[in-house]
C-alpha positions in Angstrom: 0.0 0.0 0.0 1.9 3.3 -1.1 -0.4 5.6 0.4 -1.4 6.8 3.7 -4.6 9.0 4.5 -4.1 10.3 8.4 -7.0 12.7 9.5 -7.8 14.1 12.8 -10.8 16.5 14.0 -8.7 20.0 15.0 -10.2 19.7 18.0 -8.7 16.5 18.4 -5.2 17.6 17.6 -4.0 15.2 20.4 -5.9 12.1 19.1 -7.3 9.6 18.2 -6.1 9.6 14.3 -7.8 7.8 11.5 -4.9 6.0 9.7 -6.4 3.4 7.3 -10.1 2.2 5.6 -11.1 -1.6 5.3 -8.2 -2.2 2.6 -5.6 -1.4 4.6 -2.4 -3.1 5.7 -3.5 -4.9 8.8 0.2 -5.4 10.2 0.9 -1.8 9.8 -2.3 -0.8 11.2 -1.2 -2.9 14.3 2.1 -1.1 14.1 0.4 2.0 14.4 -2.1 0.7 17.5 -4.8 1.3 15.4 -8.3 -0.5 16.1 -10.5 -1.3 12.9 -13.9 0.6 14.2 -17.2 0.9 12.4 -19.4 3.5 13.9 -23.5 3.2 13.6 -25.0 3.8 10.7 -21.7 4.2 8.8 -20.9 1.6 6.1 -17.6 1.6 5.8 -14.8 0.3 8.3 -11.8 2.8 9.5 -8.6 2.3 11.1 -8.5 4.3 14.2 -5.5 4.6 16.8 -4.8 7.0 20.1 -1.6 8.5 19.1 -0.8 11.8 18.7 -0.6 12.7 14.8 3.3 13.6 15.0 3.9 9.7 16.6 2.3 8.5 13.5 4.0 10.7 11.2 7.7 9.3 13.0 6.3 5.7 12.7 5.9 6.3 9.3 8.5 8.1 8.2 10.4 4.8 10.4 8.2 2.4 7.9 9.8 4.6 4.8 6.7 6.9 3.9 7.4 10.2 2.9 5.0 13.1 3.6 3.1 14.5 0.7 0.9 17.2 1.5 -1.0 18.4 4.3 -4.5 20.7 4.4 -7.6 21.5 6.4 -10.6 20.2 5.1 -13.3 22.2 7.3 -12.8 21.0 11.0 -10.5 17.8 9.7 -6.6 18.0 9.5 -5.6 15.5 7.0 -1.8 14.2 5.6 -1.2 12.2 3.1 1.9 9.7 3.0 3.1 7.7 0.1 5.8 5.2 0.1 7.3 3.6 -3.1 6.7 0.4 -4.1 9.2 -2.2 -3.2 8.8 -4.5 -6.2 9.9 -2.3 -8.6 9.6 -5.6 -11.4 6.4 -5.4 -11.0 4.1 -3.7 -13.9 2.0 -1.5 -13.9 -0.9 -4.1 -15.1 -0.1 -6.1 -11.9 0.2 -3.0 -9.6 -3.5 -2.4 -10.1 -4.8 -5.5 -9.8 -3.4 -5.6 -6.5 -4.3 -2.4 -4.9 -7.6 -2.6 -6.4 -8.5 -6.1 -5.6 -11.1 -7.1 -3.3 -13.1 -3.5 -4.9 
């Protein structure tokens, strides 16, 4: 997975951070701490752990993802990551068939 969406409420500058959706990387949502919730009434799954944005920036940045860009989106705070792939023999055809399987 070469991207990373982290958002937290302003509000909520200390935590909790949503890190990941239901495709995400399950061992580096552990590595994180983050908790797969699903609140009521929402139909999706998200990632959710208690750091502090900043931690999960160095945990990252640890991991090898590089930050991208960074905005407000009305009350939200939201960074976006992106590693490059590792398997770089890998084409393009098969790069998209596995990020976008299980869709």
């Amino acid at each position: 997975m070469p991207h990373i969406f982290v958002s937290t409420l302003f509000r909520l500058e200390n935590g909790p951070c949503i890190v990941g959706d239901s495709k995400s990387d399950p061992d580096l949502m552990r590595y994180l701490g983050a908790e797969a919730k699903q609140e009521k009434g929402q139909l999706f799954t998200i990632w959710e752990t208690k750091l502090l944005p900043r931690v999960v920036l160095d945990l990252l940045e640890l991991k090898g993802y590089k930050l991208v860009s960074t905005s407000g989106v009305g009350q939200t705070f939201v960074i976006t990551m992106h590693k490059p792939p590792v398997n770089r023999d890998e084409t393009n055809e098969d790069q998209v068939k596995r990020i976008t399987a299980g869709f």
